[in-house]
C-alpha positions as CSV (number, residue, x, y, z in Angstrom):
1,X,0.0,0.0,0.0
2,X,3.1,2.4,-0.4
3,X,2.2,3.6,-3.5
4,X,-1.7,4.1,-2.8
5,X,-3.0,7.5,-2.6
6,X,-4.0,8.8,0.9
7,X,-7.9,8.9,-0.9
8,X,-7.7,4.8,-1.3
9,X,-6.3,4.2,1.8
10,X,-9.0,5.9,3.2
11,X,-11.8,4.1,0.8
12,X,-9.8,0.8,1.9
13,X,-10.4,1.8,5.7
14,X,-13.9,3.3,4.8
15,X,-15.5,-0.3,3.3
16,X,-13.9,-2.6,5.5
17,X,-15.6,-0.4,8.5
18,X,-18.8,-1.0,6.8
19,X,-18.1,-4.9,5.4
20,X,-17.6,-5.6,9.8
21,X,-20.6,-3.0,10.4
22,X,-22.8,-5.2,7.6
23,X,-21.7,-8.1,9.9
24,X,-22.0,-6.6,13.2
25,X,-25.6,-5.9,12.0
26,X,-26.6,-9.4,10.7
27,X,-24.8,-11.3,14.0
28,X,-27.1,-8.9,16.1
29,X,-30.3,-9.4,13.6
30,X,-29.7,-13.3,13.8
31,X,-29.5,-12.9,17.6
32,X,-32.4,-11.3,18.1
33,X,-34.1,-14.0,15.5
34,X,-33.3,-16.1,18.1
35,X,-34.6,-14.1,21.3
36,X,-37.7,-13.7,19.4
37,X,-38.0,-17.6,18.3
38,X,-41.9,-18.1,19.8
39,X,-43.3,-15.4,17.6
40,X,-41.9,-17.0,14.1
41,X,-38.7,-15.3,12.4
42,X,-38.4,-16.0,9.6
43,X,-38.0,-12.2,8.6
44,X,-35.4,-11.9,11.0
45,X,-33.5,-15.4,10.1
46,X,-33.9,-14.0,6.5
47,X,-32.1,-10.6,7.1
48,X,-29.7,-11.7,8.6
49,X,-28.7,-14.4,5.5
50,X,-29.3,-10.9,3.3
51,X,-27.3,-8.8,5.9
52,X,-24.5,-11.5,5.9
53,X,-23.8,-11.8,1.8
54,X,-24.1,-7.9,1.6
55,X,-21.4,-7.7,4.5
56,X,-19.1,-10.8,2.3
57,X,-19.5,-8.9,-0.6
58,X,-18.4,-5.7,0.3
59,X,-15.4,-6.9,2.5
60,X,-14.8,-8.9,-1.5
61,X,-14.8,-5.7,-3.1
62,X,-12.7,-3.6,0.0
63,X,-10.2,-6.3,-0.3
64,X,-10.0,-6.4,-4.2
65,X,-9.5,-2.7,-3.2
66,X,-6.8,-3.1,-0.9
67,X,-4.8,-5.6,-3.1
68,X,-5.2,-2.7,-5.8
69,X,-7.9,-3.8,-8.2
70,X,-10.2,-2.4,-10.7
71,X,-12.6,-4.9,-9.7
72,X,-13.0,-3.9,-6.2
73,X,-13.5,-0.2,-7.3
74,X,-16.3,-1.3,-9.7
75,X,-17.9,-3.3,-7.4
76,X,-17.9,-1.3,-4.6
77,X,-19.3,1.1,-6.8
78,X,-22.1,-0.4,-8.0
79,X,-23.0,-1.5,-4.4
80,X,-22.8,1.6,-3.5
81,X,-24.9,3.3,-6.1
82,X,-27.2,1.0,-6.0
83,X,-27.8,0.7,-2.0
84,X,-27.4,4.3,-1.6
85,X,-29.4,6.4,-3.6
86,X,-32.6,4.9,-2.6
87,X,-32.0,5.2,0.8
88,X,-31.6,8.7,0.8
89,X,-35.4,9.1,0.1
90,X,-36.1,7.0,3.1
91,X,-35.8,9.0,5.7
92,X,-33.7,10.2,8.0
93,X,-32.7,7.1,9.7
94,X,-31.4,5.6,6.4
95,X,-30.0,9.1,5.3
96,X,-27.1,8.4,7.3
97,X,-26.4,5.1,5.8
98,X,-26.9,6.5,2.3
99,X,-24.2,9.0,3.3
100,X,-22.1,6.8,4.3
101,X,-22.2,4.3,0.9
102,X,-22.2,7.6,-1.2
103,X,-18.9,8.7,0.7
104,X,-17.7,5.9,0.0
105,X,-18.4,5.6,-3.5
106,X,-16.8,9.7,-3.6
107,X,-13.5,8.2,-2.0
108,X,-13.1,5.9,-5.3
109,X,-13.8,8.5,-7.7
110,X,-11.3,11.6,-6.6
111,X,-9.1,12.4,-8.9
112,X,-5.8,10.3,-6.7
113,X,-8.2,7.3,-6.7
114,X,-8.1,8.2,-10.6
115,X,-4.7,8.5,-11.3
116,X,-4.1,5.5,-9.1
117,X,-6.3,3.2,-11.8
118,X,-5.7,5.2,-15.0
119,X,-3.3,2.3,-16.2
120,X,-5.8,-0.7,-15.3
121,X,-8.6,1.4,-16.8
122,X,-6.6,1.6,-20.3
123,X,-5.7,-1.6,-20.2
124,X,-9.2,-3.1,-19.4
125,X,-10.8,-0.7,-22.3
126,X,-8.5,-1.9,-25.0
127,X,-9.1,-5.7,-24.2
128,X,-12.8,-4.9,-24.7
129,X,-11.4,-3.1,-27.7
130,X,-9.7,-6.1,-29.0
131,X,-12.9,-8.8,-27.7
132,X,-14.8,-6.2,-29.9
133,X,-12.9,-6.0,-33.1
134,X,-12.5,-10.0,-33.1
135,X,-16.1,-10.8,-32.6
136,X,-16.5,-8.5,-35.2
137,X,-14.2,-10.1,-37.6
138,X,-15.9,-13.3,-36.7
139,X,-19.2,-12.4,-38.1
140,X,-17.8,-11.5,-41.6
């Protein structure tokens, strides 16, 4: 991590707090499944298998992020996107959380986190480039 911008490091940091907060939170909704087991949870049980892979994934993506991946950038990304904008019309409860994703998402698009990936990024775009071109040449 010597050569990683201090933005990274910081995104790195940022979704593996919220990969062990995913976890913290499914643990504690799987507990409480428990605690409530007379009254049927199935809900609970439920969120707390959905709270679990959300918490995997996103600890997959911070680490393909700390090892210095494209991959990890993109998915964390698209988790991000995807979880946080509608949760910023929910309230202001799930405001915070939607905060939280979006910083997260902000930290991998700065212009360090940029410079950081511009090589990956070329070299990923020309491959589809290439894929492109030959499937092209195929159908002639």
């Amino acid at each position: 991590m010597k050569d990683f911008p201090g933005t990274l490091r910081t995104a790195v940091w940022w979704w593996s707090v919220s990969a062990a907060a995913l976890l913290a939170m499914a643990i504690a909704t799987f507990a409480n499944a428990q605690a409530e087991n007379a009254t049927g949870p199935a809900g609970l049980v439920t969120l707390s298998l959905f709270l679990l892979v959300l918490g995997l994934v996103v600890g997959y993506g911070a680490w393909q992020l700390f090892r210095g991946r494209l991959a990890g950038r993109g998915l964390l990304t698209t988790f991000g996107l995807i979880a946080g904008l509608p949760l910023l019309f929910r309230g202001p409860r799930l405001g915070a959380m939607a905060v939280a994703l979006l910083a997260g998402v902000v930290l991998l698009w700065l212009p360090p986190s940029l410079r950081h990936f511009k090589a990956q990024a070329a070299a990923a775009r020309a491959q589809r480039n290439a894929a492109r071109k030959a499937a092209g040449a195929a159908r002639r």
